[in-house]
C-alpha positions in Angstrom: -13.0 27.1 10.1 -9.9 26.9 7.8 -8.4 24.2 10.4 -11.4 21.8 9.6 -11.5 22.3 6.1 -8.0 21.6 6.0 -8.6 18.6 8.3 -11.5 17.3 6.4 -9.2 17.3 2.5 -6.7 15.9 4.8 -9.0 12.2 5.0 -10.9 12.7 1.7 -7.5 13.3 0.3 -6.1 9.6 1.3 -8.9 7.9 -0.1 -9.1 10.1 -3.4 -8.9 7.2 -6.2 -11.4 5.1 -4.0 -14.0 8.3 -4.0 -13.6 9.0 -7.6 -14.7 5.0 -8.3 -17.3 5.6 -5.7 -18.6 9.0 -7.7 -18.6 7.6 -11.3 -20.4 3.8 -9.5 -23.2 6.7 -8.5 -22.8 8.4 -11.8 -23.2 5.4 -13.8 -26.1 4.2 -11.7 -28.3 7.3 -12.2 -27.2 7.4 -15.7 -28.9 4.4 -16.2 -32.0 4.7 -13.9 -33.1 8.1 -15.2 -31.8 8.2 -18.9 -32.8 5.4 -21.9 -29.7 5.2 -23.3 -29.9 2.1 -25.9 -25.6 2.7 -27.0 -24.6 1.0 -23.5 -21.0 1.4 -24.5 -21.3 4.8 -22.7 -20.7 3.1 -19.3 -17.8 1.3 -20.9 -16.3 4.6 -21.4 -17.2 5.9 -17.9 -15.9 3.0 -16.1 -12.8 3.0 -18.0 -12.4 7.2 -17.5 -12.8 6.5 -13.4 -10.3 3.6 -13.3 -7.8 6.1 -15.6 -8.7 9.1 -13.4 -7.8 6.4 -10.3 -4.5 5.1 -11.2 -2.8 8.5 -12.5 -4.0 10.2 -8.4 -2.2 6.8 -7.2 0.7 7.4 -9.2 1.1 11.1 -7.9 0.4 10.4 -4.2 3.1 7.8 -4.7 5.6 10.4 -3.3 3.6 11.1 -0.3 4.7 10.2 3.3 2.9 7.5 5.2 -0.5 8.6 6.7 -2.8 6.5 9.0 -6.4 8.2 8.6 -9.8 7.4 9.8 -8.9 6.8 13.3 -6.6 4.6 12.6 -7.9 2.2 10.1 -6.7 3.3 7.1 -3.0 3.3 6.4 -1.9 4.9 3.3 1.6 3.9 2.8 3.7 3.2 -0.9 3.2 -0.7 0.4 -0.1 -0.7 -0.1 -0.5 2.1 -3.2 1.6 -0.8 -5.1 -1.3 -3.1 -4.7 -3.9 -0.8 -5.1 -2.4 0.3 -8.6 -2.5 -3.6 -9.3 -6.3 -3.9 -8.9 -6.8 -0.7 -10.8 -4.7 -2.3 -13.5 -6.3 -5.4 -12.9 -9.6 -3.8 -13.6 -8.8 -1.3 -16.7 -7.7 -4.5 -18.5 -10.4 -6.9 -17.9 -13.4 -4.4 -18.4 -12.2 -4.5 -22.0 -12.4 -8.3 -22.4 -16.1 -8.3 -20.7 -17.7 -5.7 -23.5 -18.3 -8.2 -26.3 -18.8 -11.1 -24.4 -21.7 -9.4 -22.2 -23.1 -8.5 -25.7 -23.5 -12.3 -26.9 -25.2 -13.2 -23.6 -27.3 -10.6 -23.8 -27.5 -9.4 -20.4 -27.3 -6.4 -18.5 -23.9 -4.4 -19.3 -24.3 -1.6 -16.7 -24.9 -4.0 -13.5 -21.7 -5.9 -14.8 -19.6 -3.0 -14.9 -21.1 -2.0 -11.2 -20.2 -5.0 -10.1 -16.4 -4.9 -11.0 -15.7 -1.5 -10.0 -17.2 -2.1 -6.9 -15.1 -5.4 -6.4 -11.9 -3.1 -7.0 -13.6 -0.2 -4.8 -13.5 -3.1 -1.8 -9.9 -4.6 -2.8 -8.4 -1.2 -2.5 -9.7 -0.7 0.5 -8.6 -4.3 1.9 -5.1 -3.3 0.5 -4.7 0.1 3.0 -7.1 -1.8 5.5 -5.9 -1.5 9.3 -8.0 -2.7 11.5 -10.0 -6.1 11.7 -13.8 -4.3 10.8 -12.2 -2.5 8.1 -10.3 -5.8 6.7 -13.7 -7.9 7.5 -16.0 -5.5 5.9 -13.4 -4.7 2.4 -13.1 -8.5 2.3 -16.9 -8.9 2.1 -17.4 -6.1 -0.2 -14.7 -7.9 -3.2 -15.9 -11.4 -2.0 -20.0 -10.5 -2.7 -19.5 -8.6 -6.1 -17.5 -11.9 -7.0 -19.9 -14.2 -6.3 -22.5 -11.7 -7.8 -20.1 -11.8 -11.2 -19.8 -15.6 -10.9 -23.3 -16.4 -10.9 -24.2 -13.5 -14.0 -24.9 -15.8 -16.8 -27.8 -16.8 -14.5 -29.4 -19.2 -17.5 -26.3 -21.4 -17.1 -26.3 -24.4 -15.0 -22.4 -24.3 -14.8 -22.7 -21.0 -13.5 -25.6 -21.5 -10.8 -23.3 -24.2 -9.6 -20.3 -22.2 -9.4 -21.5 -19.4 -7.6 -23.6 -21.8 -5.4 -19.8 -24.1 -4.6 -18.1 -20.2 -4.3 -20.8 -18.8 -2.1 -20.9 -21.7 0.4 -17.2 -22.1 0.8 -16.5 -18.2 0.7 -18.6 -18.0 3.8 -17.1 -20.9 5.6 -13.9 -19.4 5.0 -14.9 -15.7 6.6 -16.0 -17.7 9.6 -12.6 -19.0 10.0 -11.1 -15.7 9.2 -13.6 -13.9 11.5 -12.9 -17.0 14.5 -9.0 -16.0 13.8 -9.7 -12.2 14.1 -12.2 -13.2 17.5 -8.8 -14.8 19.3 -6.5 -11.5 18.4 -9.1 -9.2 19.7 -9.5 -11.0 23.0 -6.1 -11.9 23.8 -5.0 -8.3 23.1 -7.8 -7.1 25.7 -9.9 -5.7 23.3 -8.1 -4.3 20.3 -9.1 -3.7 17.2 -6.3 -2.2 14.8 -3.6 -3.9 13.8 -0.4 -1.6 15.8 -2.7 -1.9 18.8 -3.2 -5.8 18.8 0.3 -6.2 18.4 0.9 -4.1 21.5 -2.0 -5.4 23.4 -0.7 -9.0 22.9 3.2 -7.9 24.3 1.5 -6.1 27.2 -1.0 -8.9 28.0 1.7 -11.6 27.7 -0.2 -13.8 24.8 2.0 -13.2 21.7 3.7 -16.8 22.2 0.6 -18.6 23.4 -1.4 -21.1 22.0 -4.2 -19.0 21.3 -2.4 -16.6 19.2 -1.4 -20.0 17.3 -4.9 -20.9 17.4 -6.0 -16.9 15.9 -2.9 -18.0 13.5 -4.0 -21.0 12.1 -7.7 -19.6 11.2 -6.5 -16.7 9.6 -4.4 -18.5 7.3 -7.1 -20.9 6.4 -9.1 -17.7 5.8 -6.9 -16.2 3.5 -6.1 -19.9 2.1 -9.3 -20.1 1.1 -9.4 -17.2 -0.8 -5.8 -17.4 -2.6 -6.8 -21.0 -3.3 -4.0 -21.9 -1.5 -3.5 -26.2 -1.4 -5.5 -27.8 0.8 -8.1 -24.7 0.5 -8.5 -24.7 -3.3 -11.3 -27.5 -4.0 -13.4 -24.6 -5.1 -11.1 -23.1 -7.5 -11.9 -25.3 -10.4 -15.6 -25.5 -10.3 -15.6 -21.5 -10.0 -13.2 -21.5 -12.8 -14.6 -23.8 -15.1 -18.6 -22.1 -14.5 -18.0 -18.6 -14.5 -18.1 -16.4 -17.4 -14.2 -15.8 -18.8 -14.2 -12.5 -17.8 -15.1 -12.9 -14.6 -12.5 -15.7 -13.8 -10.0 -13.4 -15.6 -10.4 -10.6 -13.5 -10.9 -13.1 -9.9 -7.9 -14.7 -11.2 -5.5 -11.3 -10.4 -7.2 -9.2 -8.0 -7.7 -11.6 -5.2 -4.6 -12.7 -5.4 -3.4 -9.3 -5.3 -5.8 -8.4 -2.3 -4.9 -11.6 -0.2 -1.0 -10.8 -0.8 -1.2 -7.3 0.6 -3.5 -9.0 3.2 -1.3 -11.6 4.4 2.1 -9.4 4.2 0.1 -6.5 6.6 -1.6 -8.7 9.0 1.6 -11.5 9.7 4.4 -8.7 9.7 2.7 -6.4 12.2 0.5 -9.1 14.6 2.5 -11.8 14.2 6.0 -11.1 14.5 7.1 -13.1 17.1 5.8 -15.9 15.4 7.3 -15.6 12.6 9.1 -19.1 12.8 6.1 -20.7 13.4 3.7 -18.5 10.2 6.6 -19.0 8.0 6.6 -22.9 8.5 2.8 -23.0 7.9 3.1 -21.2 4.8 6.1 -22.9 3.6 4.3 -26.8 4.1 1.0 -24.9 1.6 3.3 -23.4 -0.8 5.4 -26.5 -2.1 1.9 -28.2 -2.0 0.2 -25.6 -3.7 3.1 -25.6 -6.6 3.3 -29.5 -6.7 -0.4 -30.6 -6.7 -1.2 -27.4 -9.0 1.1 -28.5 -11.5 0.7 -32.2 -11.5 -3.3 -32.3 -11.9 -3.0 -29.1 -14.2 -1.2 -32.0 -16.9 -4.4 -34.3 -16.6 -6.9 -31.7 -17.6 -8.8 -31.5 -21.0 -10.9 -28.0 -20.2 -8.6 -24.7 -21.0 -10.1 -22.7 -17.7 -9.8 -25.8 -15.3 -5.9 -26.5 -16.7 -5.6 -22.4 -15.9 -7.3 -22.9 -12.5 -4.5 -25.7 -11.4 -2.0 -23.6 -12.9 -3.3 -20.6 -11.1 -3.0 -22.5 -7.7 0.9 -23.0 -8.9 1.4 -19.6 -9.4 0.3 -18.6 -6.2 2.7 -21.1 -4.1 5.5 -19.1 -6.6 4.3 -15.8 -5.3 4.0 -17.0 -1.8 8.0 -17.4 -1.3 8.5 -13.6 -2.0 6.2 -13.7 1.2 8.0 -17.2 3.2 11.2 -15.2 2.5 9.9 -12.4 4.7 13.1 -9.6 4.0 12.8 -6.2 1.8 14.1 -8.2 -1.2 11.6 -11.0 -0.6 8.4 -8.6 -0.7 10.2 -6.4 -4.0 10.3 -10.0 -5.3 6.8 -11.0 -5.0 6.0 -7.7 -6.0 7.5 -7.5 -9.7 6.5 -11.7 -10.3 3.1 -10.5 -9.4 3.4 -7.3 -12.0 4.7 -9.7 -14.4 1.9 -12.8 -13.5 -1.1 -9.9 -14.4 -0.1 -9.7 -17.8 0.9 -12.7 -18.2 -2.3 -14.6 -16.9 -4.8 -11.7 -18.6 -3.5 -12.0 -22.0 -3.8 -15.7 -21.6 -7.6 -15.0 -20.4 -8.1 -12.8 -23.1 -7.2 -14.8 -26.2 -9.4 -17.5 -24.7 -12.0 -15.2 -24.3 -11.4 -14.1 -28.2 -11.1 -17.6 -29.0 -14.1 -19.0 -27.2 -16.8 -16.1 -28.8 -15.7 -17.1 -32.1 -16.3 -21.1 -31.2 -18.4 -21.4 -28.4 -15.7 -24.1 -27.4 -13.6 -24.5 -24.0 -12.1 -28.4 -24.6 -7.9 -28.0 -25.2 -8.0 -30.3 -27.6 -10.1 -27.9 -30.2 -7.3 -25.9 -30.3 -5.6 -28.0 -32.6 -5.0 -26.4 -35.5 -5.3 -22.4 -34.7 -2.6 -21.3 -36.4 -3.6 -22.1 -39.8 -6.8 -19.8 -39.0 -5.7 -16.8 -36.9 -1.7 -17.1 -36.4 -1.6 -13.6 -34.8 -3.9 -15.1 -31.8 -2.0 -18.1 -31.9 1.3 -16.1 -31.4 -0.3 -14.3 -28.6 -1.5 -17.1 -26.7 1.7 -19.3 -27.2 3.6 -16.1 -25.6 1.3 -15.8 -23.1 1.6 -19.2 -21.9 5.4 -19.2 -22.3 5.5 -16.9 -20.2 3.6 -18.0 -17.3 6.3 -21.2 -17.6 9.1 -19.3 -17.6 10.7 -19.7 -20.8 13.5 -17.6 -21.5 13.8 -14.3 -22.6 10.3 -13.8 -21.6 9.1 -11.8 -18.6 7.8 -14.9 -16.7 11.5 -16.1 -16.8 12.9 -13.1 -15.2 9.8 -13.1 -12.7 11.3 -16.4 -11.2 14.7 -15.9 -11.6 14.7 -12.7 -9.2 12.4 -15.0 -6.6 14.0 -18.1 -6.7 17.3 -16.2 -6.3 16.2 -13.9 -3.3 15.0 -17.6 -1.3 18.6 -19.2 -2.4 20.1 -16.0 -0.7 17.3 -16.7 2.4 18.7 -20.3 2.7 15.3 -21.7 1.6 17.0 -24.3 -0.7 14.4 -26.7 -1.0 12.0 -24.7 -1.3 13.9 -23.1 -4.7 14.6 -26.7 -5.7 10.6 -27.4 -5.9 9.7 -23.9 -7.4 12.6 -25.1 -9.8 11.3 -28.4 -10.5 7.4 -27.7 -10.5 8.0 -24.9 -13.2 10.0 -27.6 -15.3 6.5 -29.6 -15.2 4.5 -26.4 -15.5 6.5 -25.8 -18.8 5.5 -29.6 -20.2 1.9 -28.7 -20.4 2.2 -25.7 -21.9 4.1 -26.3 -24.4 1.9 -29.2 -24.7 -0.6 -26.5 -25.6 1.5 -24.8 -27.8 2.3 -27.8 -29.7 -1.4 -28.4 -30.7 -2.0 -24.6 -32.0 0.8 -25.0 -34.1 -0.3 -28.5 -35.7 -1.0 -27.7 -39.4 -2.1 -31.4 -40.6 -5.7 -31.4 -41.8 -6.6 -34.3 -40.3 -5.7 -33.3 -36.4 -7.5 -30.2 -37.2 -11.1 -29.6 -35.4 -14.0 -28.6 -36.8 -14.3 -25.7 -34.9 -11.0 -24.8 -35.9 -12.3 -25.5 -40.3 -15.6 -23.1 -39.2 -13.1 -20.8 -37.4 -13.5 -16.6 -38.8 -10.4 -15.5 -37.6 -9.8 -11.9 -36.7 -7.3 -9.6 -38.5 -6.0 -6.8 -36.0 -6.3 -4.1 -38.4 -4.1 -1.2 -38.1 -7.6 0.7 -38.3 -10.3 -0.9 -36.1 -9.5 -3.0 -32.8 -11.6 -4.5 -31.1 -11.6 -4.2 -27.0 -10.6 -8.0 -26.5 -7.8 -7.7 -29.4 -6.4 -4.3 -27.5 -5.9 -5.9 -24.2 -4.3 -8.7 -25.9 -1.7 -6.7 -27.6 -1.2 -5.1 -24.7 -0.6 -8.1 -22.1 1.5 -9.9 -25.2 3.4 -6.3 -25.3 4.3 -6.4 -21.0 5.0 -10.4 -21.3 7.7 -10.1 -23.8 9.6 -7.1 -22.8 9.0 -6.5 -19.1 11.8 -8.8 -18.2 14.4 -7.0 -20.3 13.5 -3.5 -17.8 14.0 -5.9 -14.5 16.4 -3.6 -13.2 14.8 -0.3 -13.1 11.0 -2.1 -12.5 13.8 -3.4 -8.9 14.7 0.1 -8.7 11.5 1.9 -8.8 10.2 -0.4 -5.8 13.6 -0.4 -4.1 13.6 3.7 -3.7 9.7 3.9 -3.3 8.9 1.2 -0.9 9.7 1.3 2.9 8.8 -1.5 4.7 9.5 -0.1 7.9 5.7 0.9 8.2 4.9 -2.5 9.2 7.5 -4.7 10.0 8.4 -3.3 13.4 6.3 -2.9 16.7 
């Protein structure tokens, strides 16, 4: 009796944070079935209380040796706690910057916040996912909520278009993915989990055939698709420009951070001895990705469609912590994605503040800001700093440690066009920057002479103006603690768990 009590703790204990989300997703359901409750910021406080309770269990089974649970399909491992903290964080900050904008739609609160904890609920699981139902199924669960989230301001067109353009191409790309995952499981005669495949295809003589290329190729396109990796990104800036804010601020970090942990899992234990071959493929899509994202990003006149090109960028940056394929190359990727959350969400989030108070999206209505509301100015200038890489900034430091890990690879040219596509990406920013800091009356908007700008009061905060603070907090001195953030991953993370057979 003791012996299965102890085994039972033993696989609720490695999915803890996920059950706790699960439990308060129940809680917050019946709360609002069965109970009128008219102050619906109750639920804000519930959702943030599970995500809280979620991240500090995380943070103490961080110490915890390596465990594959369920049968095998769920490895729990510091690799892929790193990523699951990211979502959490992901979603703590973002719930914030949804409250007041759900409240000027006036829709539904509760099924919103429902939605995003159950989007995090399936990335966590994708990020400790080891074998191809569990991946397939996780993926679907964060994929659904997203288009759900996409399409919730459901009386504008822009949005029934986006989720429409994002429904239709998220499905084609699960067929590739699941086409992909067909080739692995019958090449490695019948195998499901990941360790398993990997033997299956030594033992059945396929890891160097042209089917695993085939299985390769698909799975890449998959995940391409949802990284809105170039030449799969044609969606990104429809989604992007329809969605609500929140919702593209929160899709905007956490698939990214899901399709990383993805990609790193599947290619270092399946593919292997392919490794030339995968590292060439994502090479050729991550100097597209960062030249294409950053030369149409310059031509745009809408805020959220500039982001969305930039966004592709700063996924081919992230992808060379992945191309370089070492231990420093995956602890590289690792602290430029910590550093790209807060970055990219306080950008979001004065956006967010900025478009509630103007009902406005067009860059050139910017013009002007600082003469209204030169705190939010500040913030966003920073912000977007930042994601260029200006020195001393946390951005800067983000590349440096990248760029320097692929020059140490031999990846030369690859550094030269990170190097060169950032100098571009740093044009249009401060492009931006120029026109919120233009104080002559007569390039000033009217949106900008109707502006009410917000004090942040020592006393009363608003949810939008915390996360900002925040995010502009983590982009300015993040960098300065590069060492010991390199440290803490260096001593925590062994990579071992999945980069041998």
């Amino acid at each position: 009796m003791d012996l299965e009590f102890n085994f039972s703790f033993f696989y609720t204990n490695t999915i803890l944070p996920e059950c706790i989300l699960i439990f308060f997703l129940i809680v917050i359901l019946i709360i609002d079935l069965i109970f009128e409750i008219k102050k619906k910021s109750l639920f804000f406080y519930i959702s943030l209380l599970s995500l809280s309770l979620s991240i500090i269990i995380l943070l103490f089974q961080f110490q915890k040796e390596p465990t594959i649970s369920f049968s095998g399909n769920f490895q729990n491992d510091n690799f892929s706690k790193i990523f699951q903290i990211f979502i959490v964080l992901c979603s703590i900050l973002c719930i914030p910057l949804s409250t007041d904008f759900i409240k000027c739609t006036k829709l539904s609160i509760t099924e919103f916040f429902v939605f995003i904890l159950t989007a995090t609920i399936g990335g966590m699981f994708l990020c400790g996912a080891n074998d191809l139902i569990t991946i397939f199924v996780s993926l679907e669960c964060l994929s659904l909520c997203s288009y759900l989230l996409s399409g919730y301001t459901k009386n504008d067109v822009r949005s029934n278009e986006a989720v429409m353009k994002y429904l239709l191409i998220g499905g084609t790309s699960s067929s590739f993915l699941v086409y992909g995952f067909s080739w692995l499981y019958g090449l490695s005669g019948g195998e499901l989990q990941l360790q398993k495949i990997a033997n299956g295809l030594l033992n059945t003589e396929m890891y160097n055939s042209s089917g695993s290329l085939l299985g390769l190729v698909f799975i890449i396109a998959g995940i391409g698709f949802k990284l809105s990796l170039v030449p799969f990104h044609q969606w990104t800036p429809d989604v992007y420009e329809g969605s609500p804010t929140p919702v593209v601020a929160f899709l905007s970090v956490v698939s990214k951070i899901a399709g990383l942990a993805l990609l790193a899992r599947l290619f270092n234990i399946v593919f292997p001895f392919l490794f030339n071959q995968w590292h060439f493929l994502l090479e050729i899509l991550s100097i597209c990705s960062m030249i294409l994202g950053n030369l149409v990003a310059i031509t745009q006149t809408s805020m959220k469609r500039m982001l969305a090109y930039s966004s592709i960028s700063q996924i081919g940056y992230l992808m060379i912590g992945v191309i370089v394929g070492d231990f420093n190359g995956y602890i590289s990727m690792i602290v430029y994605l910590l550093f790209y959350i807060f970055m990219n969400l306080g950008t979001f989030a004065c956006i967010i503040l900025f478009g509630l108070r103007t009902g406005t999206d067009n860059i050139r209505d910017y013009s002007g800001l600082i003469l209204k509301d030169p705190l939010l100015t500040f913030s966003f200038a920073l912000c977007l700093l930042s994601l260029g890489g200006i020195p001393p900034l946390s951005g800067f430091f983000g590349k440096l440690y990248l760029f320097w890990c692929a020059w140490k690879n031999g990846l030369y040219f690859l550094v030269f066009i990170g190097l060169f596509t950032s100098i571009i990406s740093i044009y249009y920013y401060l492009k931006i920057v120029k026109l919120l800091i233009t104080a002559e009356n007569k390039e000033v908007t009217s949106y900008i002479q109707t502006y009410t700008g917000f004090s942040f009061s020592i006393f009363y905060k608003n949810s939008i103006e915390i996360s900002i603070i925040i995010c502009v907090i983590a982009s300015m001195f993040l960098g300065i603690f590069m060492n010991p953030i390199i440290n803490i991953f260096q001593n925590n993370l062994n990579l071992s768990s999945f980069t041998h057979i």
